[in-house]
ROSE-4610 file (N, C-alpha, C; in Angstrom, 1 decimal, always signed):
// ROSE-4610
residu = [X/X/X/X/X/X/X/X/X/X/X/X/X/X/X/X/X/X/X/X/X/X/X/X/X/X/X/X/X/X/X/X/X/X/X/X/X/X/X/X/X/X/X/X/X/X/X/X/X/X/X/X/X/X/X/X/X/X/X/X/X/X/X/X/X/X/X/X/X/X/X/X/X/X/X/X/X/X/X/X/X/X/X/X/X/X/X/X/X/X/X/X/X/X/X/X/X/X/X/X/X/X/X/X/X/X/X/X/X/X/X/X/X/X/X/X/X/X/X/X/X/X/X/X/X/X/X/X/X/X/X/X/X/X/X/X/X/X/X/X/X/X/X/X/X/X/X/X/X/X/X/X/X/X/X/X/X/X/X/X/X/X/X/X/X/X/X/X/X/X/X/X/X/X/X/X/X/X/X/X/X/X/X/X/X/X/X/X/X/X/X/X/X/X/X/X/X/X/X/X/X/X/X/X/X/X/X/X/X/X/X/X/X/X/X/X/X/X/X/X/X/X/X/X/X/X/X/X/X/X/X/X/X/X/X/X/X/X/X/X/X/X/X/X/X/X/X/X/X/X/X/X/X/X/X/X/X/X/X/X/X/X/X/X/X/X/X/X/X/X/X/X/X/X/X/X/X/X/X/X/X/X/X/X/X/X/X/X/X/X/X/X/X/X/X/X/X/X/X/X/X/X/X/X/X/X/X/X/X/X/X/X/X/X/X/X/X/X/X/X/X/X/X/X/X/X/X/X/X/X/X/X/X/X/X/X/X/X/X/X/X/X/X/X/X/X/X/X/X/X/X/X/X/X/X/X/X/X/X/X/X/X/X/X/X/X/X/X/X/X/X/X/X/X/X/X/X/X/X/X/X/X/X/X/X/X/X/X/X/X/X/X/X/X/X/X/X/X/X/X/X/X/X/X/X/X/X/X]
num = [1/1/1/2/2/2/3/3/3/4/4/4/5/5/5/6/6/6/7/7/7/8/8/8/9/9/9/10/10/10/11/11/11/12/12/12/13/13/13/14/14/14/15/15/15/16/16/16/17/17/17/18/18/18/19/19/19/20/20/20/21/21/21/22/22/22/23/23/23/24/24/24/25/25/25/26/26/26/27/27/27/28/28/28/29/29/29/30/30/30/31/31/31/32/32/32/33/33/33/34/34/34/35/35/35/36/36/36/37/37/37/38/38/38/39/39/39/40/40/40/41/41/41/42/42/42/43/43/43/44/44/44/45/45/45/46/46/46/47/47/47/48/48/48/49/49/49/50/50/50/51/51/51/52/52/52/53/53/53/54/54/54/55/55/55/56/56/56/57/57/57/58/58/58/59/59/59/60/60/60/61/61/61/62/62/62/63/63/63/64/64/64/65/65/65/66/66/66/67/67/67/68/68/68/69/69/69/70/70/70/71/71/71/72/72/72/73/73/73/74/74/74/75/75/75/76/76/76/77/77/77/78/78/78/79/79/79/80/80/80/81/81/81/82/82/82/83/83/83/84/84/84/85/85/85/86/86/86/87/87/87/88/88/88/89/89/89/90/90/90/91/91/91/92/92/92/93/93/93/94/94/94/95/95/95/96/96/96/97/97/97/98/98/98/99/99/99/100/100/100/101/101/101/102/102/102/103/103/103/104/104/104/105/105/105/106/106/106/107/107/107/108/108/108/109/109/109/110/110/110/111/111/111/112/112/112/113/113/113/114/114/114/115/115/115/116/116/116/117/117/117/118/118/118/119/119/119/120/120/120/121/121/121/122/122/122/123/123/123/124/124/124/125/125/125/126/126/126/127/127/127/128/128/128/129/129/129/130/130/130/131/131/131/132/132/132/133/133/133/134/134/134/135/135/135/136/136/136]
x = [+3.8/+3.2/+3.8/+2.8/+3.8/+3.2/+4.3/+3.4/+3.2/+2.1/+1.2/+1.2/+2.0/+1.5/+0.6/-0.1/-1.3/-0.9/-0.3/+0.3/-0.2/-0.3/-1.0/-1.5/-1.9/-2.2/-3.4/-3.4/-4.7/-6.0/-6.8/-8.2/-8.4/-7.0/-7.0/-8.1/-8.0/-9.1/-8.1/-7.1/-6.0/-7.2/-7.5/-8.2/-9.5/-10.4/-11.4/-10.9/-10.0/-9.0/-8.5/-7.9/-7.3/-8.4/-9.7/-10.8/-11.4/-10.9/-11.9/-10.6/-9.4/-8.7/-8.5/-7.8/-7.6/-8.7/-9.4/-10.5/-10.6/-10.6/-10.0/-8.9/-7.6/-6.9/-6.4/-7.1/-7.3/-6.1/-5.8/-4.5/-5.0/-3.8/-3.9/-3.7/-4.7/-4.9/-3.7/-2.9/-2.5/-2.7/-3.1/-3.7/-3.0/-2.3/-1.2/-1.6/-2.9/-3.8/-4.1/-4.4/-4.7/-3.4/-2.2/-1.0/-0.6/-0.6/+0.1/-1.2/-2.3/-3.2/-3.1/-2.2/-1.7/-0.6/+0.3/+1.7/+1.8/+0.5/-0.2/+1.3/+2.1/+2.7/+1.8/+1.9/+1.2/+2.1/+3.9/+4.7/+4.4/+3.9/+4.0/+4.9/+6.4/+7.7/+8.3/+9.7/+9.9/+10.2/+11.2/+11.4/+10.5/+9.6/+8.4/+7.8/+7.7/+7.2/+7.9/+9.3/+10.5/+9.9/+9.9/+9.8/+8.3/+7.4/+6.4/+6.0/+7.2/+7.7/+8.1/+9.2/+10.1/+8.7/+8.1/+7.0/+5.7/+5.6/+4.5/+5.4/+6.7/+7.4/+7.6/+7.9/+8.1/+6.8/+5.4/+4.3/+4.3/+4.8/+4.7/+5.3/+6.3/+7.2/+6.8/+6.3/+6.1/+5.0/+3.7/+2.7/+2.9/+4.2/+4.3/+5.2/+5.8/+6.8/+5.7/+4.3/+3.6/+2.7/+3.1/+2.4/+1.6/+1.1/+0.1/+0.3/-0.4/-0.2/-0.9/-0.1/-0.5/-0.3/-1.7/-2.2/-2.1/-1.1/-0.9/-1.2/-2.1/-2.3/-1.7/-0.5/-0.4/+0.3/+0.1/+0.7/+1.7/+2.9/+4.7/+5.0/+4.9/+5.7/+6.8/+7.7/+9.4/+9.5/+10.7/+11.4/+11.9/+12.5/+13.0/+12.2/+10.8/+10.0/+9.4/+9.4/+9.3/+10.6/+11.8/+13.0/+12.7/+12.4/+12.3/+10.9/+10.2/+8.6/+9.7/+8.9/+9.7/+8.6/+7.8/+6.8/+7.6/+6.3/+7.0/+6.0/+4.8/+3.9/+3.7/+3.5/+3.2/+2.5/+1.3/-0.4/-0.4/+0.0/+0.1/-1.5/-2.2/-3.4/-3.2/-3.6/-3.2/-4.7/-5.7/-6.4/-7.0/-5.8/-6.1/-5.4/-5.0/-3.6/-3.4/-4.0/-3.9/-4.2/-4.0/-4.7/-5.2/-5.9/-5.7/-5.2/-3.5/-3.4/-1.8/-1.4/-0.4/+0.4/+1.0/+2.5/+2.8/+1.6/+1.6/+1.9/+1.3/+1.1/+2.7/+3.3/+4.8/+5.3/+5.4/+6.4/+6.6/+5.0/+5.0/+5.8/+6.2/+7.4/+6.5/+5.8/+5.0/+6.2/+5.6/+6.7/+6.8/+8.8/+8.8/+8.9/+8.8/+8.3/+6.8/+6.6/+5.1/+4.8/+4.0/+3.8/+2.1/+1.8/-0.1/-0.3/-1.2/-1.2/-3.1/-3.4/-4.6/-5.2/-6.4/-6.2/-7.8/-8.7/-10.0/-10.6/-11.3/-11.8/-13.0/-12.3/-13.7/-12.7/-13.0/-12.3/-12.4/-14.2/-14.1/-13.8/-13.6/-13.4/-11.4/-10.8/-9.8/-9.0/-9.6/-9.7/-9.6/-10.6/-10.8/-9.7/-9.1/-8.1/-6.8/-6.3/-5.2/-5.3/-6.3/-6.4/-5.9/-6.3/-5.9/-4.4/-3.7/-2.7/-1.8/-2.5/-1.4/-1.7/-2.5/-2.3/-1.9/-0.8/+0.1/+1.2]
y = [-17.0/-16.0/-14.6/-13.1/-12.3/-11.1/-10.4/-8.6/-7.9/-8.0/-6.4/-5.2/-4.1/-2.8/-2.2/-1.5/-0.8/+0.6/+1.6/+2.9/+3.9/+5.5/+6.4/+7.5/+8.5/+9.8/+9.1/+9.9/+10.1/+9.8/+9.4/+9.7/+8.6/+8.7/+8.2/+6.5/+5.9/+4.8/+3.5/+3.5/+2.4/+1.1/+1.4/+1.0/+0.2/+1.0/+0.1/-0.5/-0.6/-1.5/-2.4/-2.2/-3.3/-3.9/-3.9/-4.2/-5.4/-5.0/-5.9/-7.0/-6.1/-7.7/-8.4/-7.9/-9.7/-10.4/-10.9/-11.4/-12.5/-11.8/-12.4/-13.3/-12.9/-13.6/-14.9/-14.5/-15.4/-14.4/-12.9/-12.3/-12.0/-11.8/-11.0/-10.0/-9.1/-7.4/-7.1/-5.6/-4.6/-3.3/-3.0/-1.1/-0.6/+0.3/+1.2/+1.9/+2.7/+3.3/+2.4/+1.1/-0.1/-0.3/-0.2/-0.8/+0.3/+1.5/+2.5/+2.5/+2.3/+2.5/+1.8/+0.3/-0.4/-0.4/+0.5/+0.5/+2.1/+2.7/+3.8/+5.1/+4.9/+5.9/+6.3/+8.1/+8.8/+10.0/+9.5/+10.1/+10.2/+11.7/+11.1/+12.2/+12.4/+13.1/+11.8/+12.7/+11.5/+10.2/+10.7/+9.6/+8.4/+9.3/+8.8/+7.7/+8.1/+7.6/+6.3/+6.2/+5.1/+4.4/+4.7/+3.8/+2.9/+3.4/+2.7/+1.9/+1.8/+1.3/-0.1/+0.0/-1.1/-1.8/-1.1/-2.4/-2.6/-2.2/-2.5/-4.1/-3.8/-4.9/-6.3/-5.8/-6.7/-7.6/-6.5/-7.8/-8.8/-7.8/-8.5/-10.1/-9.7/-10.6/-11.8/-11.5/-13.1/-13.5/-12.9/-13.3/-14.1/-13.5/-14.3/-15.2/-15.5/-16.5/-17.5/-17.1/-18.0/-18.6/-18.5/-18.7/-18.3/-17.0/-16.5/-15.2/-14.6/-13.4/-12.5/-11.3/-10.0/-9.0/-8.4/-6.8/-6.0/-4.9/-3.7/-2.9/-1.9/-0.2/+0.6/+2.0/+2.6/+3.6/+4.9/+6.1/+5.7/+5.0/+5.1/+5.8/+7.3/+8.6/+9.3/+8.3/+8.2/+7.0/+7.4/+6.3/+5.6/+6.1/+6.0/+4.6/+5.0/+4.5/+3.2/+3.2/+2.3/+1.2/+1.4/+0.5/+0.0/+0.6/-0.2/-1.3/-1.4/-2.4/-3.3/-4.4/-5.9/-6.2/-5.2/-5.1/-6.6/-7.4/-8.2/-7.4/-6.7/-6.4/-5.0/-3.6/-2.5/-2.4/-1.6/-0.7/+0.6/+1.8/+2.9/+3.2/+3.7/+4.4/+6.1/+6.2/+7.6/+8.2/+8.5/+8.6/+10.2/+11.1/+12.3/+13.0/+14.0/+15.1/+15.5/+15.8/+16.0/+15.3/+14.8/+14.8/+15.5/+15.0/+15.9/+16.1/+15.9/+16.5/+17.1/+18.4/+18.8/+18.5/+18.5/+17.6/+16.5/+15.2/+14.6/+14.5/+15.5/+16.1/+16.9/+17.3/+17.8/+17.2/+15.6/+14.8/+13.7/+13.4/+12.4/+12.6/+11.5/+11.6/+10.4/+11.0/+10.2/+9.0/+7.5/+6.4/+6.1/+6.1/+5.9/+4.4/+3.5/+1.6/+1.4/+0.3/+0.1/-0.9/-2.1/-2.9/-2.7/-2.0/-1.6/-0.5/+0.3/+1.8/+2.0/+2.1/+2.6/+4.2/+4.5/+5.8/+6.7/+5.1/+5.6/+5.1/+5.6/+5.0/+4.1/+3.1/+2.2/+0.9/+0.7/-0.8/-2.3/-2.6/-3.8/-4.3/-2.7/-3.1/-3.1/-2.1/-2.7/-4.1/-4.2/-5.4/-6.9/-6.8/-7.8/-7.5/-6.4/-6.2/-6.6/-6.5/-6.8/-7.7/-9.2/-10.5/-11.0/-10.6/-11.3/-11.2/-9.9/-10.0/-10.5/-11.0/-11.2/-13.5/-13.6/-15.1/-14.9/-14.2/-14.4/-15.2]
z = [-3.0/-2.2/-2.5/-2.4/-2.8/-1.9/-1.7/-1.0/-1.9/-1.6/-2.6/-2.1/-2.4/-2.0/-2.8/-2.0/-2.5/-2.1/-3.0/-2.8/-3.6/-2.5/-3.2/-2.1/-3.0/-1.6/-0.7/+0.5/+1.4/+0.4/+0.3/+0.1/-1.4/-2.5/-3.7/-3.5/-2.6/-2.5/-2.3/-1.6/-1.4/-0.8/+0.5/+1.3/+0.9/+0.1/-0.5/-1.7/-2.4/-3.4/-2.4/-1.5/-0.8/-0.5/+0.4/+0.5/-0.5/-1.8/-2.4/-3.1/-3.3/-3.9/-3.1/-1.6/-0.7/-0.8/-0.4/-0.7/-1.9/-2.7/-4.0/-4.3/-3.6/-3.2/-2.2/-1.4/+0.2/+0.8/+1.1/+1.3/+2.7/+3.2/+4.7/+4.2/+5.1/+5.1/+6.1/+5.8/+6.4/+6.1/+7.1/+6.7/+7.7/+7.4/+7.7/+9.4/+9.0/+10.1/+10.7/+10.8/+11.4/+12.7/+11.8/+12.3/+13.1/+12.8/+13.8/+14.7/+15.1/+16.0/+17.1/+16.5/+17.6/+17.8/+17.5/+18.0/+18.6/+18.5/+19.0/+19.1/+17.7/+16.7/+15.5/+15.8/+15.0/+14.9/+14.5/+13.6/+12.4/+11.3/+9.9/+9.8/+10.4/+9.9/+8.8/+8.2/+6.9/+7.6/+9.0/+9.8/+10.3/+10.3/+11.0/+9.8/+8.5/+7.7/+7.5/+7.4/+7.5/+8.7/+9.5/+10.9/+10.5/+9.7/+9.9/+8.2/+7.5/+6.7/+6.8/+7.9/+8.3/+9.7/+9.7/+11.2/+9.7/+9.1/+7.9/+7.0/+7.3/+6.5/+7.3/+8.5/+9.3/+9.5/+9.3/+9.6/+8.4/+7.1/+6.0/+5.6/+6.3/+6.5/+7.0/+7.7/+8.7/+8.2/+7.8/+7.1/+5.9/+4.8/+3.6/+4.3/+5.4/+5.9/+5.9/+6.7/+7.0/+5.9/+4.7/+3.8/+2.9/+3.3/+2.9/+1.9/+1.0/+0.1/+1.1/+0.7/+1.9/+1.2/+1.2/+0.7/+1.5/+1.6/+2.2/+1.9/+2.2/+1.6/+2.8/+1.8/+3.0/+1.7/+2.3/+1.5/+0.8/+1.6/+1.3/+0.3/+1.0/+0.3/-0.7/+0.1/-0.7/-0.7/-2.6/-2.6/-1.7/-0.5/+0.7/+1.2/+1.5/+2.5/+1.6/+0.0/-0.8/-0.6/-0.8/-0.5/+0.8/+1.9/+3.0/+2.9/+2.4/+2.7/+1.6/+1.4/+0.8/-0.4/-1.3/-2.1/-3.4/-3.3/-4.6/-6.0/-5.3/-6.8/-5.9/-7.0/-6.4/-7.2/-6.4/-7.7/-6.7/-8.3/-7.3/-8.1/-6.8/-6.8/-7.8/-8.4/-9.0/-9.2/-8.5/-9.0/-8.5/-7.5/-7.2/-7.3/-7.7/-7.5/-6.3/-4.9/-3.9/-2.7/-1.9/-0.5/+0.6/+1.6/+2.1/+3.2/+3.3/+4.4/+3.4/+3.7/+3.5/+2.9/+4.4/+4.4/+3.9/+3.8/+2.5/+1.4/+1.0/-0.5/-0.6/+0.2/-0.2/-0.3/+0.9/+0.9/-0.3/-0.8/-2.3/-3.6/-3.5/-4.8/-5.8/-6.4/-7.3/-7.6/-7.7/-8.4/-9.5/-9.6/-11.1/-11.5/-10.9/-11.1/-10.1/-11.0/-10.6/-11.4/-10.8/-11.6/-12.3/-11.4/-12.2/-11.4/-12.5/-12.2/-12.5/-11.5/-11.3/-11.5/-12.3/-12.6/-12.3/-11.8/-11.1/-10.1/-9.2/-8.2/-8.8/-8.9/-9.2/-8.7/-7.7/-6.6/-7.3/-7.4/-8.2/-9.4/-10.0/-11.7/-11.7/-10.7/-11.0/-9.7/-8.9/-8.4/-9.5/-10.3/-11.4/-11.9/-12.8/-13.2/-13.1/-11.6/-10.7/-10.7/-10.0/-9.8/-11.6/-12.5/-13.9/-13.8/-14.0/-14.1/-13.1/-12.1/-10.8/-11.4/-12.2/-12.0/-13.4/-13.9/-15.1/-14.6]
């Protein structure tokens, strides 16, 4: 069983990528905006970003405890906020130079590891993609 993050700016297409590989997988979904909506924190300070880091890991956690592979999409900004999630496979989304919100876009520290790097919005073609190399 492994955690997949699904990482990348605002808008890059984390969300419909996540969308179509769990599924493929049999994975439990976490979506970031999902998670803070019910813990109804809408910090995105750096702090803020860490805090919802470490409750994005902790679902992760117990999910792969319970057996299952779990797909997460969520910005994670900094290296910072990368060290804290418990990623066994990362796909950084690269498929926009901006977002749109700001302060985002200041705080991203593009990543220098990654295990698959996506470079267009097209979900099911790199969906197919990811599932191949994930049953290597």
């Amino acid at each position: 069983m492994k955690i997949i993050l699904i990482m990348g700016l605002p808008g890059a297409g984390k969300t419909t990528l996540a969308d179509e590989l769990a599924p493929m997988i049999n994975a439990k979904r976490l979506n970031a905006d999902e998670v803070r909506k019910k813990a109804n924190d809408w910090d995105f300070s750096v702090e803020g970003r860490k805090k919802q880091a470490k409750r994005m890991a902790k679902f992760a956690y117990e999910l792969k405890e319970e057996g299952n592979y779990v797909v997460a999409d969520f910005i994670c900004p900094t290296p910072e906020a990368r060290r804290l999630f418990p990623s066994d496979y990362i796909i950084w989304v690269d498929t926009i130079n901006e977002g749109r919100f700001d302060d985002t876009n200041k705080m991203f520290v593009k990543p220098d590891k990654f295990d698959f790097h996506v470079t267009s919005q097209d979900a099911k073609y790199w969906a197919t993609k990811i599932f191949e190399d994930l049953k290597k």
